[in-house]
N, CA, C and O of each residue as an XYZ file, in Angstrom:
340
protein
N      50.296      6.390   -122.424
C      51.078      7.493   -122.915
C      50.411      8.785   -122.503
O      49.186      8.854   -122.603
N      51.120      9.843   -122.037
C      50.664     11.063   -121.594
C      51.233     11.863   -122.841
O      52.229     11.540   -123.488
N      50.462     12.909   -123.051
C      50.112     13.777   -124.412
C      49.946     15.362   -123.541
O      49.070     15.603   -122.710
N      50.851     16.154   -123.918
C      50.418     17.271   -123.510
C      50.128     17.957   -122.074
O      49.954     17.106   -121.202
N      50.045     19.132   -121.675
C      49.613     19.374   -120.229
C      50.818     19.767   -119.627
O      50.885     20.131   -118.453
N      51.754     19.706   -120.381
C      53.033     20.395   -119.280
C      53.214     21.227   -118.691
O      54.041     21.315   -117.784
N      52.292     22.239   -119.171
C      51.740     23.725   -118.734
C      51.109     23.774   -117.563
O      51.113     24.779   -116.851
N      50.530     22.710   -117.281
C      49.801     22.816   -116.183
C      50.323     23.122   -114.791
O      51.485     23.042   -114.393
N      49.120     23.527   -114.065
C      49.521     23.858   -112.414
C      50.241     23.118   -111.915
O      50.171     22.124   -112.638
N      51.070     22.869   -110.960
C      51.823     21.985   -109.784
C      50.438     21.537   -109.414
O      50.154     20.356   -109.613
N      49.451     22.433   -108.846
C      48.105     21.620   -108.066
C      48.304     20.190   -108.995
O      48.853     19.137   -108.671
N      47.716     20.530   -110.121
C      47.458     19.378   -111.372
C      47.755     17.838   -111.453
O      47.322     16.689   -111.538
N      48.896     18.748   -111.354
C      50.372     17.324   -111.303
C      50.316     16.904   -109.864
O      50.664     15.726   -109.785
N      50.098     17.269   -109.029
C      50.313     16.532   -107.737
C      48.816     15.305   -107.339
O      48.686     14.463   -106.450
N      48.146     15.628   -108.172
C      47.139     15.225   -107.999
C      47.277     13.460   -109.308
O      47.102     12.278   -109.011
N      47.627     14.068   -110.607
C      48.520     12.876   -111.217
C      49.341     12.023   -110.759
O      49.032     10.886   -110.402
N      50.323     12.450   -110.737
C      51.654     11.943   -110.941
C      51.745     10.699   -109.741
O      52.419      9.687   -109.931
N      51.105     10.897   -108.713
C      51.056      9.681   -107.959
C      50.439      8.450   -108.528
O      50.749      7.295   -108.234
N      49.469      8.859   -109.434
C      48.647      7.911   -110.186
C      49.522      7.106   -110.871
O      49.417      5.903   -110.635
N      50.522      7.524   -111.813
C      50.943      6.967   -112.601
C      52.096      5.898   -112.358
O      52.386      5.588   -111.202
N      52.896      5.213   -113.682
C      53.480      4.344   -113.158
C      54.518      3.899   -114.173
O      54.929      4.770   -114.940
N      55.023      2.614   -114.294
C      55.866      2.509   -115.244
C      55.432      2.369   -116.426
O      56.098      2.451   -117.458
N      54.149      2.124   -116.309
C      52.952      1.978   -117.797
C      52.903      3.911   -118.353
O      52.456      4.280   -119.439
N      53.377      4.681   -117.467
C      53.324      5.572   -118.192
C      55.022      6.083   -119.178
O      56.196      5.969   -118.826
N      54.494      6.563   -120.282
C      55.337      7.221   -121.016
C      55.390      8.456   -122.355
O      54.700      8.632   -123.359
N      56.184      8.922   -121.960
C      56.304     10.696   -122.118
C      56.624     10.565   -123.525
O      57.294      9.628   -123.959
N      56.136     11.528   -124.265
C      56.925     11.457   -125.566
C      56.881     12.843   -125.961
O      55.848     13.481   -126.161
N      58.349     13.376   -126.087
C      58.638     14.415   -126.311
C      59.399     14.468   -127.594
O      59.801     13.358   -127.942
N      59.806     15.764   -128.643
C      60.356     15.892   -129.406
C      61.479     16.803   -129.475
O      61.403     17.766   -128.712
N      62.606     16.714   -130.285
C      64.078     16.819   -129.750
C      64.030     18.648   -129.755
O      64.774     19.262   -130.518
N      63.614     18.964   -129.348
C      63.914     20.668   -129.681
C      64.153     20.989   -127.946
O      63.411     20.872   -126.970
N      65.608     21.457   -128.132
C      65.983     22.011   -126.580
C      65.208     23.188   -126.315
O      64.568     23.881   -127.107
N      65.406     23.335   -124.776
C      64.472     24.614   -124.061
C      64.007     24.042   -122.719
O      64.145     22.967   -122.135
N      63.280     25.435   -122.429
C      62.784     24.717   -121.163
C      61.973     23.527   -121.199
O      62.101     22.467   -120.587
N      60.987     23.967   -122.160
C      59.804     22.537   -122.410
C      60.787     21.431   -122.330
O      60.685     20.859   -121.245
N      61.361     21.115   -122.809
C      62.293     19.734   -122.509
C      62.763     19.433   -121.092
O      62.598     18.371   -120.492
N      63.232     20.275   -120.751
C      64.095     20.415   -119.073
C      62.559     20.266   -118.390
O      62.610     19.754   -117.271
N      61.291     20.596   -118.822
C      60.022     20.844   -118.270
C      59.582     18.866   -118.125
O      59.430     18.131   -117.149
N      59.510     18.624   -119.687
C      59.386     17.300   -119.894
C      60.023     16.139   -119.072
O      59.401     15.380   -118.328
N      61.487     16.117   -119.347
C      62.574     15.187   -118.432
C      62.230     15.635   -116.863
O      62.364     14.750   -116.018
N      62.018     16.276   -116.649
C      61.318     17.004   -114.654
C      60.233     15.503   -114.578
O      60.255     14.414   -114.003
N      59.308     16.260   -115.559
C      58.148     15.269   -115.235
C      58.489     14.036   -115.313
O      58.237     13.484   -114.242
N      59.075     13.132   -116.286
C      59.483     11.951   -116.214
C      60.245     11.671   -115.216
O      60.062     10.560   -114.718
N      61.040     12.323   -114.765
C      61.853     12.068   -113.901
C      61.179     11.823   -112.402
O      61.913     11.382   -111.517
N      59.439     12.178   -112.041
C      59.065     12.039   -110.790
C      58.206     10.639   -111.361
O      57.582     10.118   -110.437
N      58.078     10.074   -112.408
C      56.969      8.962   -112.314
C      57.913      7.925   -112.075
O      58.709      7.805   -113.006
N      58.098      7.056   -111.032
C      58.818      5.705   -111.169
C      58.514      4.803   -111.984
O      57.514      4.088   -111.923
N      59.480      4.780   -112.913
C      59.637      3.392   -113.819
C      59.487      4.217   -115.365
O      59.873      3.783   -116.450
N      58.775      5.587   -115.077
C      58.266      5.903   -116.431
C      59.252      6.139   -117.557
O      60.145      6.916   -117.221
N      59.327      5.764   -118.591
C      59.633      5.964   -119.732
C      59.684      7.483   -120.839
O      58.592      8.011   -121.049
N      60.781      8.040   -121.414
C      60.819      8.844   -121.618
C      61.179      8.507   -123.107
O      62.346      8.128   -123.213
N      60.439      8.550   -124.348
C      60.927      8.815   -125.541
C      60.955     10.068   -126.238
O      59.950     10.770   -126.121
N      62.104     10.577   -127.086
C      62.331     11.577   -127.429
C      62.148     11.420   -129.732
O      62.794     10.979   -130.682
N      60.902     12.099   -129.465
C      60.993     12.053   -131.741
C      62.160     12.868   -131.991
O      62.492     14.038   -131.801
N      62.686     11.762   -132.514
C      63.909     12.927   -133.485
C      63.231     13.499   -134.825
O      62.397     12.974   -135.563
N      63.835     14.692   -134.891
C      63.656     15.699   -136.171
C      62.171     15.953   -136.144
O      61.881     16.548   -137.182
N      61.297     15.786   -135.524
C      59.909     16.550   -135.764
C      59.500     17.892   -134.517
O      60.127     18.184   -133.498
N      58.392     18.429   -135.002
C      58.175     19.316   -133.685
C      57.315     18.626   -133.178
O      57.372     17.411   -132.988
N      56.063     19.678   -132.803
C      54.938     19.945   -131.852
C      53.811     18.750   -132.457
O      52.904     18.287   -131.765
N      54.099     18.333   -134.011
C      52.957     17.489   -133.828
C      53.477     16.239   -134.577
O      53.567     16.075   -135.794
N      53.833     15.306   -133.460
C      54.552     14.267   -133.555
C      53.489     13.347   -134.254
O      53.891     12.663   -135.196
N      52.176     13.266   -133.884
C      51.383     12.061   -134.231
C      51.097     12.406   -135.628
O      50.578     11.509   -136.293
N      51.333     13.530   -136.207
C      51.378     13.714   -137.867
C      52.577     13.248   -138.909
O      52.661     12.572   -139.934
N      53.534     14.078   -137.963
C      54.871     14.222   -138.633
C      55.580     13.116   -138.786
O      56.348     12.971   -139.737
N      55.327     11.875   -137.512
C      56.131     10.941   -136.963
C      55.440      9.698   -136.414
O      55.937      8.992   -135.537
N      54.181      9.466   -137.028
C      52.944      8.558   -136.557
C      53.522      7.151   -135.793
O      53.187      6.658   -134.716
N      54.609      6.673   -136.876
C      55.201      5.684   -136.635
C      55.998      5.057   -135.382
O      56.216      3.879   -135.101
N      56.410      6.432   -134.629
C      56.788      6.570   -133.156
C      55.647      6.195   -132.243
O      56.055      5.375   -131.421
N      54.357      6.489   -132.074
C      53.629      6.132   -131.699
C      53.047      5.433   -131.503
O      52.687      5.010   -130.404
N      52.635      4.924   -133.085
C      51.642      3.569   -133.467
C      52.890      2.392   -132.593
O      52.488      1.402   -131.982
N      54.342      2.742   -132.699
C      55.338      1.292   -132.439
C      55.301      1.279   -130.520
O      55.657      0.235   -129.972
N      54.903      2.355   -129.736
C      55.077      2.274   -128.392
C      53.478      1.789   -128.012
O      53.059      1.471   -126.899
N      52.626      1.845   -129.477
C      51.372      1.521   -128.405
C      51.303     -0.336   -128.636
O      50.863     -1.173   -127.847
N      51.930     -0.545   -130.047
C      52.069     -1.939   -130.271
C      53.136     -2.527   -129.159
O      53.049     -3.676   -128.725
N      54.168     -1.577   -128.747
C      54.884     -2.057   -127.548
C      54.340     -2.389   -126.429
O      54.773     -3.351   -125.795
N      53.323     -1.665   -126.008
C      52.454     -1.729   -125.052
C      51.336     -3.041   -124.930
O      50.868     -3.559   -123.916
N      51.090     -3.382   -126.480
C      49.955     -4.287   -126.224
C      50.735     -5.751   -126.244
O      50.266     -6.860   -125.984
N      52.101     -5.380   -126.644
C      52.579     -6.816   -126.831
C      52.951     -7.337   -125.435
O      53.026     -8.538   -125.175
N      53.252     -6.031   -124.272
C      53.536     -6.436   -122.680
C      52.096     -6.651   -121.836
O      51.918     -7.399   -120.875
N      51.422     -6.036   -122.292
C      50.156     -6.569   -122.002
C      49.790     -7.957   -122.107
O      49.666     -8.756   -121.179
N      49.576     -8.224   -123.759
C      49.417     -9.827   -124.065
C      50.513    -10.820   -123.400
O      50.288    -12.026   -123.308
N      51.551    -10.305   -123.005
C      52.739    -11.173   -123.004
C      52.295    -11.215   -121.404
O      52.504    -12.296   -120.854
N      51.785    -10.303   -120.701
C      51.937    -10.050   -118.902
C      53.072     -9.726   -118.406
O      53.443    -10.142   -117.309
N      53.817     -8.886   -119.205
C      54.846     -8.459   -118.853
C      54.760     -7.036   -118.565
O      55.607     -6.214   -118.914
N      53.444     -6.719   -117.755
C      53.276     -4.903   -117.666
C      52.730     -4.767   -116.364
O      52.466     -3.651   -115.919
């Protein structure tokens, strides 16, 4: 899961984003704007990557909305254990 950094340079990201993969995924929260149009950009260049959106919270999802999180990283370990990643 990628956290933050949207701000960053193009240098930044060009130097990422090749890295990544379908194991990566974005988690953004529902408030329109650019940051969103910023967010869906970025997802939109990682192949395979995953884009979840918290409904009804802001900026600090892992407080407000823990449960979104804790369930994509248990998603994660169950494709792992399973070898499905």
């Amino acid at each position: 899961m990628l956290v933050g950094g949207f701000m960053a340079p193009q240098s930044y990201w060009n130097t990422v984003i090749p890295a990544l993969s379908e194991r990566a995924t974005i988690v953004t929260y529902d408030r329109p704007g650019v940051g969103m149009k910023l967010q869906q950009r970025l997802v939109n260049l990682i192949p395979g990557g995953k884009h979840v959106i918290a409904k009804g919270v802001g900026h600090n999802i892992h407080v407000e909305k823990p449960e979104t999180l804790i369930d994509l990283v248990i998603e994660m370990i169950d494709k792992i254990q399973n070898s499905d990643f």
